[in-house]
py3Dmol code that shows the C-alpha trace and the ligand (Angstrom):
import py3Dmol

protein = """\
ATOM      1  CA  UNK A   1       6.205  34.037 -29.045  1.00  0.00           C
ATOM      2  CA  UNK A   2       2.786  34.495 -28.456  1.00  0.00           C
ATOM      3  CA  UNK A   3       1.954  33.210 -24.393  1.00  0.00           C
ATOM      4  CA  UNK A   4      -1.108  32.289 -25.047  1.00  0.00           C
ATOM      5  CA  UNK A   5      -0.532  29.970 -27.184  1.00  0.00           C
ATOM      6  CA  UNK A   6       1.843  27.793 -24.779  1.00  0.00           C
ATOM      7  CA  UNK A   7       0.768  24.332 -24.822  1.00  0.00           C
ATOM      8  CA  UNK A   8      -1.440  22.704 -22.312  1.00  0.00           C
ATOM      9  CA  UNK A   9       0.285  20.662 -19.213  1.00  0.00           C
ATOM     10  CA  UNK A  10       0.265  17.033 -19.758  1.00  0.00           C
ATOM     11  CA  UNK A  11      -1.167  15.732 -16.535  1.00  0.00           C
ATOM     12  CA  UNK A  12       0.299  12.520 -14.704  1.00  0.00           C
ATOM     13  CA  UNK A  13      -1.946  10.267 -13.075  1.00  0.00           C
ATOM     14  CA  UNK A  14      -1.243   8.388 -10.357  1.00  0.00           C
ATOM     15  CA  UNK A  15      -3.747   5.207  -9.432  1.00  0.00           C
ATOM     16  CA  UNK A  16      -4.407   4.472  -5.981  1.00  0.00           C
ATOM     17  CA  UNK A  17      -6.357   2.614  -3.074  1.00  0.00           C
ATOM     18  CA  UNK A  18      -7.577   5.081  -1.060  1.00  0.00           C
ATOM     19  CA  UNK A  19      -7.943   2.622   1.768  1.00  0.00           C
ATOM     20  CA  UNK A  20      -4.262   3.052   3.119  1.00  0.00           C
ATOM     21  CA  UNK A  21      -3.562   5.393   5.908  1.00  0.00           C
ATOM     22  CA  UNK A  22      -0.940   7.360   6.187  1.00  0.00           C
ATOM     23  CA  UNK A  23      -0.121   6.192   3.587  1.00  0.00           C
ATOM     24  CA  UNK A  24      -3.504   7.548   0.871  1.00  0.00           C
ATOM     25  CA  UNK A  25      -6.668   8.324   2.577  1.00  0.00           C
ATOM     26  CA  UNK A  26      -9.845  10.223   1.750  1.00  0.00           C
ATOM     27  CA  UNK A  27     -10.190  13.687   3.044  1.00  0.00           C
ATOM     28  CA  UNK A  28     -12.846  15.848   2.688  1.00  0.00           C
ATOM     29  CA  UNK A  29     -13.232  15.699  -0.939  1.00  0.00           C
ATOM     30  CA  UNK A  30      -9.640  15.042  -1.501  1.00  0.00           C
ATOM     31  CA  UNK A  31      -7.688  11.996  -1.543  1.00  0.00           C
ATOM     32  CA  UNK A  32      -3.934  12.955   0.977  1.00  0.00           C
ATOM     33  CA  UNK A  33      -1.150  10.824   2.042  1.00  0.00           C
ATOM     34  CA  UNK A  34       2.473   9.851   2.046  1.00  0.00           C
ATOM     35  CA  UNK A  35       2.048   8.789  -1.695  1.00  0.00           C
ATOM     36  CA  UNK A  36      -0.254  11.899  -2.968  1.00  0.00           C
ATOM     37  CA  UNK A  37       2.459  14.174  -1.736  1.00  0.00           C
ATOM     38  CA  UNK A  38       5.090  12.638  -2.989  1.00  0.00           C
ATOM     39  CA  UNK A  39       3.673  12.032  -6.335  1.00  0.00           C
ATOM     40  CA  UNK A  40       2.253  15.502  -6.591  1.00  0.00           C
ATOM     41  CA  UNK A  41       5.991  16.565  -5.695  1.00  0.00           C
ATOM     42  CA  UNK A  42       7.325  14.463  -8.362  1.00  0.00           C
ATOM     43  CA  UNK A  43       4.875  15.804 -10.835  1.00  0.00           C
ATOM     44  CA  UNK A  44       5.572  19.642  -9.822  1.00  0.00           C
ATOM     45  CA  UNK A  45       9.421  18.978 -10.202  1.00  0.00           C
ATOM     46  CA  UNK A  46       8.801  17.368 -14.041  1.00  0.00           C
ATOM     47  CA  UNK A  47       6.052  20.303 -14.888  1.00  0.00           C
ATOM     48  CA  UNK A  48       3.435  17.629 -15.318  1.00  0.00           C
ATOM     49  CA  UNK A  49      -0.507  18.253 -13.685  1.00  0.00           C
ATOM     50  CA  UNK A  50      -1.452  15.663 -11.784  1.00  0.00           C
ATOM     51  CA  UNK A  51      -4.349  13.587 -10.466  1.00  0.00           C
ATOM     52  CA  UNK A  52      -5.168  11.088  -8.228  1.00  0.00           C
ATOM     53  CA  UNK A  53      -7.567   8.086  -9.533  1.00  0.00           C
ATOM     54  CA  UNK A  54      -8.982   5.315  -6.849  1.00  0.00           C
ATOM     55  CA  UNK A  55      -9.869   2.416  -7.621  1.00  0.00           C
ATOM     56  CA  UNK A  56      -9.193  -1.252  -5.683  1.00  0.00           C
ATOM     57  CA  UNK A  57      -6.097  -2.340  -4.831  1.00  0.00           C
ATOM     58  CA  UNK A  58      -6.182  -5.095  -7.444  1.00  0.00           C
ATOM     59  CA  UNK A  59      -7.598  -3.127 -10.363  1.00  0.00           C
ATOM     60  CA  UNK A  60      -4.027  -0.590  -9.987  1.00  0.00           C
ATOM     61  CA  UNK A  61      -1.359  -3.035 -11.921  1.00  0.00           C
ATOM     62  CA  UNK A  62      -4.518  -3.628 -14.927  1.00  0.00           C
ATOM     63  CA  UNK A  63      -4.863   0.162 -15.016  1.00  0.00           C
ATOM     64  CA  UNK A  64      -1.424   0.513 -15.331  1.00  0.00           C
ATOM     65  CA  UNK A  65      -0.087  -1.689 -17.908  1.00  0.00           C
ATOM     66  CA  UNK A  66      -3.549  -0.762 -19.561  1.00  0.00           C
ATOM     67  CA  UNK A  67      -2.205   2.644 -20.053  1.00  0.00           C
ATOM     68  CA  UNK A  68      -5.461   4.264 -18.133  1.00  0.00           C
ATOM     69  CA  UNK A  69      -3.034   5.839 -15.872  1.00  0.00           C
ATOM     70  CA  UNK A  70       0.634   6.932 -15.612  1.00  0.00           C
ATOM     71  CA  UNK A  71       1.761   4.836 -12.905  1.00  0.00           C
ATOM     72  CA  UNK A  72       0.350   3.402  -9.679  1.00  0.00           C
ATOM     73  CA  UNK A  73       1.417   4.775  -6.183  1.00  0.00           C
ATOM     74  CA  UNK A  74      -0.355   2.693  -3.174  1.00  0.00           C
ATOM     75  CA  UNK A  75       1.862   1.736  -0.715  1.00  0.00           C
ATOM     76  CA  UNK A  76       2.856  -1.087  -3.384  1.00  0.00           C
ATOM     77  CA  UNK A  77       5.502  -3.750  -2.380  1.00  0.00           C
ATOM     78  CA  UNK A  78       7.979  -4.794  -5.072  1.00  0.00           C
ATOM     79  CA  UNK A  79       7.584  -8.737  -5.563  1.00  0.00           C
ATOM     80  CA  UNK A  80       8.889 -10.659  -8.085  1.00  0.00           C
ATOM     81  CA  UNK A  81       5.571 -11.922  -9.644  1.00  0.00           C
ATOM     82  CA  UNK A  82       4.755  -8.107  -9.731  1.00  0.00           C
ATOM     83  CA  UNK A  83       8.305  -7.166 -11.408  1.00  0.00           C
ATOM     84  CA  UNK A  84       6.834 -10.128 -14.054  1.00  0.00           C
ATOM     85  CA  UNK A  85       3.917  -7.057 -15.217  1.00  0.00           C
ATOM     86  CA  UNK A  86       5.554  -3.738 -14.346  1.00  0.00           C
ATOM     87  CA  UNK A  87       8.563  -1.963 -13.583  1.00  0.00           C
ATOM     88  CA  UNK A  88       9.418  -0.086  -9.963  1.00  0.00           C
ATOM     89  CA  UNK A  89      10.942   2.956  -9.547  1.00  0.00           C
ATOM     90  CA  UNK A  90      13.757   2.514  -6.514  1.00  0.00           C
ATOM     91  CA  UNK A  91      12.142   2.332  -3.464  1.00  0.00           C
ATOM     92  CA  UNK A  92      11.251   5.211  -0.914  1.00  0.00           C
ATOM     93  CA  UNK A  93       9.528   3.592   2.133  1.00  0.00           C
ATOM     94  CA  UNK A  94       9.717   0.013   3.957  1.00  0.00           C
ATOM     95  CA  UNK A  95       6.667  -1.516   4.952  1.00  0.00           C
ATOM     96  CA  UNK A  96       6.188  -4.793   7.385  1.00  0.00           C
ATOM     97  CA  UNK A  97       3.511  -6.917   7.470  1.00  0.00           C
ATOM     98  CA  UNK A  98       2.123  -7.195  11.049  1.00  0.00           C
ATOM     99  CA  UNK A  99      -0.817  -9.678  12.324  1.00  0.00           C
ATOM    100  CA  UNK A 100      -3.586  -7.717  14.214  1.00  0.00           C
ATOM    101  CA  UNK A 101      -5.427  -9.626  16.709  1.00  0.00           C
ATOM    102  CA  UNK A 102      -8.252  -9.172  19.812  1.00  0.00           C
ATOM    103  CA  UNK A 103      -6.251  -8.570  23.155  1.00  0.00           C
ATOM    104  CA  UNK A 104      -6.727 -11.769  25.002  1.00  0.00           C
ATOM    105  CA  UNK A 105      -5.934 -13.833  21.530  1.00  0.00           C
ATOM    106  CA  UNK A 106      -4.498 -17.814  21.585  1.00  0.00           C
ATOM    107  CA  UNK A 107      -2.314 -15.857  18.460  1.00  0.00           C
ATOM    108  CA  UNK A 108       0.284 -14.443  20.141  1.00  0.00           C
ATOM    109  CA  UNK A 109       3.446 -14.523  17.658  1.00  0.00           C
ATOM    110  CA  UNK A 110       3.613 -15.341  14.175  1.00  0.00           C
ATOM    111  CA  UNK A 111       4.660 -18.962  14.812  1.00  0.00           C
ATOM    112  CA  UNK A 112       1.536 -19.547  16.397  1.00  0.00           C
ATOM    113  CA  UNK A 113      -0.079 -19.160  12.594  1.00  0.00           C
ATOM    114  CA  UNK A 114       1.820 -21.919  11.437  1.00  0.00           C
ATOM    115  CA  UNK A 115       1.786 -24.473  14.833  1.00  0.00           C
ATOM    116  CA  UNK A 116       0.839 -27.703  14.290  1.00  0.00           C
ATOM    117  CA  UNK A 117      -3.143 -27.842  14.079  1.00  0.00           C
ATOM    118  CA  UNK A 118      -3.656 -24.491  13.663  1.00  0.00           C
ATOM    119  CA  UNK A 119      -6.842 -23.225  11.899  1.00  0.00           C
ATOM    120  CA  UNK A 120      -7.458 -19.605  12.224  1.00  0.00           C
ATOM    121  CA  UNK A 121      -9.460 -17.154   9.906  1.00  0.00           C
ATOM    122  CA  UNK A 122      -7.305 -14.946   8.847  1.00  0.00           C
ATOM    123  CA  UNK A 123      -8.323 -11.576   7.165  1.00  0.00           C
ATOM    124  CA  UNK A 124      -6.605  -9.832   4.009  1.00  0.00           C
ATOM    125  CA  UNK A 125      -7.285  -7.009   1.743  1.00  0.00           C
ATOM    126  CA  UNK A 126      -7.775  -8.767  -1.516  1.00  0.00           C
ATOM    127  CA  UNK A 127      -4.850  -8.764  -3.539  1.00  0.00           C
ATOM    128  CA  UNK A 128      -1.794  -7.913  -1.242  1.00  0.00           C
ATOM    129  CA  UNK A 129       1.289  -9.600  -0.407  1.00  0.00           C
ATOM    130  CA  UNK A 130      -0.951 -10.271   3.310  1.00  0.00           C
ATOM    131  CA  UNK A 131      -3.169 -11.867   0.737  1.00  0.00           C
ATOM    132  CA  UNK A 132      -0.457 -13.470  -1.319  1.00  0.00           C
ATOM    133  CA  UNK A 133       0.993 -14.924   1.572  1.00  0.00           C
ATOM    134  CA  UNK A 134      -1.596 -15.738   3.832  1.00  0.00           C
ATOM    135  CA  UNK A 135      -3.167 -17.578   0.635  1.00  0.00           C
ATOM    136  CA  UNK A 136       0.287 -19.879  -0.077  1.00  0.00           C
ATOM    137  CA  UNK A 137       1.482 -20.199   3.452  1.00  0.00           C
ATOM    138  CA  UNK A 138      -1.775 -20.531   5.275  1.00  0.00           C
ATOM    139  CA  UNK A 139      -4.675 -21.641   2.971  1.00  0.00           C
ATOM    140  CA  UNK A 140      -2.463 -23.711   0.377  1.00  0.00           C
ATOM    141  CA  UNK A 141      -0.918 -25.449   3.162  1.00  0.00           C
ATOM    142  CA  UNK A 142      -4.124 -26.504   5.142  1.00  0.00           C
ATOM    143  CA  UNK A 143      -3.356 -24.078   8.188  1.00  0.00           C
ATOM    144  CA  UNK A 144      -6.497 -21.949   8.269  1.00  0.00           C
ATOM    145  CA  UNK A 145      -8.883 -20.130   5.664  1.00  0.00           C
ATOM    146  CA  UNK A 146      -8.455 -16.664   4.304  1.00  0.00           C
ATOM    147  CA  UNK A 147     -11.635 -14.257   4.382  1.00  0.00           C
ATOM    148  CA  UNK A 148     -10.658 -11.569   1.693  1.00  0.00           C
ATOM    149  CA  UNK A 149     -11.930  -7.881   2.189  1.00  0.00           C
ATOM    150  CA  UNK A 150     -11.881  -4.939  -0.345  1.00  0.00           C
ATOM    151  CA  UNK A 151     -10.470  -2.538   2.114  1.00  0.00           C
ATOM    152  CA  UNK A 152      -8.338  -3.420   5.081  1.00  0.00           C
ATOM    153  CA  UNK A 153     -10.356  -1.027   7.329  1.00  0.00           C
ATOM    154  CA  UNK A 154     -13.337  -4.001   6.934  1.00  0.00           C
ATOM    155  CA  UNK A 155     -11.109  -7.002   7.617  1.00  0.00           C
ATOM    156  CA  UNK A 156     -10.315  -5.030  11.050  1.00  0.00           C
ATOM    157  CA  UNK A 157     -14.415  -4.502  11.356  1.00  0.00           C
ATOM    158  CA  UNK A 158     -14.573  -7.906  10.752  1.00  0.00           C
ATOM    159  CA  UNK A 159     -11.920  -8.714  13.473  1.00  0.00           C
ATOM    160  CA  UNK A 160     -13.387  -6.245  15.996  1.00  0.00           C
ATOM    161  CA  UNK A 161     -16.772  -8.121  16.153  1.00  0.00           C
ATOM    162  CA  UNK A 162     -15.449 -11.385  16.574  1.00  0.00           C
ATOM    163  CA  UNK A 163     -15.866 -13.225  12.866  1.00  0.00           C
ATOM    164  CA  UNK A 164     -12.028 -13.762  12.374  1.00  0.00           C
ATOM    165  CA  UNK A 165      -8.631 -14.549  14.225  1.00  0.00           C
ATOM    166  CA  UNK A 166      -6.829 -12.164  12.953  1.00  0.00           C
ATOM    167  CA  UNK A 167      -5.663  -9.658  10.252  1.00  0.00           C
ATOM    168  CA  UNK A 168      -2.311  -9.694   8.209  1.00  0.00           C
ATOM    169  CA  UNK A 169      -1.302  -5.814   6.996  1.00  0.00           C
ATOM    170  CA  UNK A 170       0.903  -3.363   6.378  1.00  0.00           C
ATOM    171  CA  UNK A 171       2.120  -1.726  10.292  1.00  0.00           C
ATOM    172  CA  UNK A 172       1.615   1.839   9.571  1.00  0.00           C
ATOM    173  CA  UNK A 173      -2.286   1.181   8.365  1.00  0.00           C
ATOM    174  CA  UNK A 174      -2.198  -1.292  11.178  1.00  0.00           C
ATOM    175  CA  UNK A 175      -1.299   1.146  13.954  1.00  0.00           C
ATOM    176  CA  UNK A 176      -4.354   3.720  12.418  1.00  0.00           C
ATOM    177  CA  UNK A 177      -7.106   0.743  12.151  1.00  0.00           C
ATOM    178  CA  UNK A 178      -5.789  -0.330  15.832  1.00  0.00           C
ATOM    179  CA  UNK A 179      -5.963   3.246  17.080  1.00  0.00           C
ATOM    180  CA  UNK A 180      -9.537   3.564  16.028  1.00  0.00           C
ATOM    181  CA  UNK A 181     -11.003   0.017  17.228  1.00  0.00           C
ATOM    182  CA  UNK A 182     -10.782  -0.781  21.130  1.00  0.00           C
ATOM    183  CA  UNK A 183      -9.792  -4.107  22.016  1.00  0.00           C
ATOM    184  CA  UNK A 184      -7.357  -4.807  19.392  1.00  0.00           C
ATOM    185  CA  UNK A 185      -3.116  -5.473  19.233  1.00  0.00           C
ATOM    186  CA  UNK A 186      -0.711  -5.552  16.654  1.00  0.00           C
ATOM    187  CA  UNK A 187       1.812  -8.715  17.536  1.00  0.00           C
ATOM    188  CA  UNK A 188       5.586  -7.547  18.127  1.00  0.00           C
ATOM    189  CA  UNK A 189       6.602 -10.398  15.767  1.00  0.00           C
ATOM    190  CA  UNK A 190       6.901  -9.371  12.002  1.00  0.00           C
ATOM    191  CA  UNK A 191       5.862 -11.351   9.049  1.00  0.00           C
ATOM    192  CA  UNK A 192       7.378  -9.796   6.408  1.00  0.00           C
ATOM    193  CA  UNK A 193       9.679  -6.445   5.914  1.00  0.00           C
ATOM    194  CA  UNK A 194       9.274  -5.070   2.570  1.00  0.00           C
ATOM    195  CA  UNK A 195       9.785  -2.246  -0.306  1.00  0.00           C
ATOM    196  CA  UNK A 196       7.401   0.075  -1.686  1.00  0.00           C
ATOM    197  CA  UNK A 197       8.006   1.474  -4.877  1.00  0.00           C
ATOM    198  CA  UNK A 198       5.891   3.231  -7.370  1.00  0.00           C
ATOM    199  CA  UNK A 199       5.060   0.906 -10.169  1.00  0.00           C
ATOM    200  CA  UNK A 200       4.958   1.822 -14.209  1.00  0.00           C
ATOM    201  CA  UNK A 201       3.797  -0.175 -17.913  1.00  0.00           C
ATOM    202  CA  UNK A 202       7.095  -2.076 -18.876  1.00  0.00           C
ATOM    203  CA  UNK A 203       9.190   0.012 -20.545  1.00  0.00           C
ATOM    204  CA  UNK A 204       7.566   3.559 -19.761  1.00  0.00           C
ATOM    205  CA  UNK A 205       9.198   6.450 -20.690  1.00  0.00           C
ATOM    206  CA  UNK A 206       8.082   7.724 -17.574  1.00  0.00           C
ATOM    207  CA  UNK A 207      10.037   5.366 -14.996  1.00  0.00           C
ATOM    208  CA  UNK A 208      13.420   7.170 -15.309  1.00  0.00           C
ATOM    209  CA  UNK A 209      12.079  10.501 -15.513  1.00  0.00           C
ATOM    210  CA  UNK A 210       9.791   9.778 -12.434  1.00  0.00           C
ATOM    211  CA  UNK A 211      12.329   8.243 -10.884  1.00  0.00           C
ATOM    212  CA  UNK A 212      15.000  10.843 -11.513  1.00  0.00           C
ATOM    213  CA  UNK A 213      12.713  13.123  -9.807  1.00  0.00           C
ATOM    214  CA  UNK A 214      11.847  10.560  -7.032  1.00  0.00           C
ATOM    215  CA  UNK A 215      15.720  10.336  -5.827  1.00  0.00           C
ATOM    216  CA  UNK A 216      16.086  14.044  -6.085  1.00  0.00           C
ATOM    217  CA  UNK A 217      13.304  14.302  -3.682  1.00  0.00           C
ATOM    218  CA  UNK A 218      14.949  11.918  -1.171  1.00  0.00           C
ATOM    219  CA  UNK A 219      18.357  13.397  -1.381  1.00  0.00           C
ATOM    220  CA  UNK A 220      17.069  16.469  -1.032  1.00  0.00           C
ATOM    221  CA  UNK A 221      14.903  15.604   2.093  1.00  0.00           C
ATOM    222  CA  UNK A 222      11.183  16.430   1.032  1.00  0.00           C
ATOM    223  CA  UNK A 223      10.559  12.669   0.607  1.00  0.00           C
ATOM    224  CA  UNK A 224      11.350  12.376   4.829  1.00  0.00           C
ATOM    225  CA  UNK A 225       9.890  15.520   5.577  1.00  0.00           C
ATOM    226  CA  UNK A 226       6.410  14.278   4.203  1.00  0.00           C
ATOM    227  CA  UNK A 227       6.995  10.679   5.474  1.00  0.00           C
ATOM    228  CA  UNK A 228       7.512  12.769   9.070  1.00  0.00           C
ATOM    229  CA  UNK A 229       4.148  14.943   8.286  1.00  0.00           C
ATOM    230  CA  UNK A 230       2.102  11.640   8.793  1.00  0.00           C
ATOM    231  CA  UNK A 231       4.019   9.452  11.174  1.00  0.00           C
ATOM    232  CA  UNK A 232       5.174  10.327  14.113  1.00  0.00           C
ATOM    233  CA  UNK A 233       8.294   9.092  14.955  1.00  0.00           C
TER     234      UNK A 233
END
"""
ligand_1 = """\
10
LIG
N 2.050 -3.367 0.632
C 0.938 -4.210 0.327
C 1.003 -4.682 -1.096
O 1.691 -4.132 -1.873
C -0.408 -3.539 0.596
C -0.653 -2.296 -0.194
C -2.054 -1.728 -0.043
O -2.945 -2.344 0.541
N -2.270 -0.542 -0.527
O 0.349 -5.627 -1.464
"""
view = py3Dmol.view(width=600, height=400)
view.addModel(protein, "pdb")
view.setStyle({"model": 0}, {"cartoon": {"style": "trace"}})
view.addModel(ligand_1, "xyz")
view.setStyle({"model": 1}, {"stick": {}})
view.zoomTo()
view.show()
């Protein structure tokens, strides 16, 4: 055999919203996280390159069952209208969605959301389950308006300076876009618990290999060694 003549990598690529601490975040130039490690670990294990492509959280499922990318990787709950487009790998984190409000707040427990009268302007990142929910169980019943953000980092702006009630996201972004803005809480009372898995094109080759590799890396305890890299226990 003649080396070099060995045939070029094929290179996964994983879409993402790099809005999403710990979870995918910018980085100097780079894009890091939960979900780049892991996926660059998966990728390593099945000889693949790999490369991370951002984009908004509701353009990831289009590029996906587009074929653009190889599979998306964002912190991405399974739900059953989603399982209607694309196929999950098993899942390797839980996420819960939390409600972020101003100390001080009336809103001080999930219930209060959904009390009689209630009309609070509640912020979202456009396109997840906060949205999806917030949108049937607040908005389509009458119980407040939704203001919808591109990046969840904005809806907590937003809720710093006073020009909504409150914000429904994922806890671990939560506790990072709390950290960094004074004056705000994340409520003890939990909206939703949930899965993330990494989501593929119906019938993609790719989901059993990927997720092959995916359970190999939680048996083997790199999955919790990175998950333990960016939260702190
Ligand atoms: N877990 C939420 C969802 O899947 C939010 C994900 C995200 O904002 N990256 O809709």
């Amino acid at each position: 055999g003649d080396d070099n003549e060995s045939p070029q990598k094929e290179t996964l690529i994983m879409a993402t919203n790099a809005e999403f601490p710990p979870y995918e975040f910018h980085e100097g130039q780079g894009i890091v996280g939960i979900d780049a490690e892991i996926a660059a670990a998966i990728a390593g294990k099945l000889g693949y390159d790999f490369e991370i492509e951002d984009m908004a959280f509701d353009s990831i499922i289009p590029a996906v069952t587009s074929g653009k990318v190889s599979f998306g990787m964002a912190g991405m709950t399974v739900t059953p209208d989603r399982l209607e487009s694309v196929d999950f790998s098993d899942s390797y984190a839980t996420g819960v969605q939390v409600i972020i409000v101003k100390e001080g707040s009336q809103i001080t427990s999930v219930d209060d959301l959904f009390a009689d009268g209630a009309n609070y302007n509640v912020g979202v990142q456009t396109g997840t389950t906060g949205d999806i929910y917030a949108s049937d169980d607040i908005e389509g019943a009458g119980l407040g308006t939704i203001e919808r953000y591109n990046k969840g980092a904005d809806a907590v702006q937003s809720l710093a300076t006073g020009k909504i009630d409150c914000v429904i996201i994922d806890n671990e972004p939560a506790k990072e876009f709390v950290a960094a803005n004074e004056g705000l809480k994340i409520l003890d009372t939990e909206y939703a618990v949930e899965d993330y898995a990494i989501c593929f094109a119906k019938g993609s080759e790719l989901t059993e290999k990927v997720n092959g590799a995916l359970n190999e890396l939680i048996a083997d305890g790199t999955v919790q060694a990175i998950i333990d890299k960016y939260i702190n226990a």
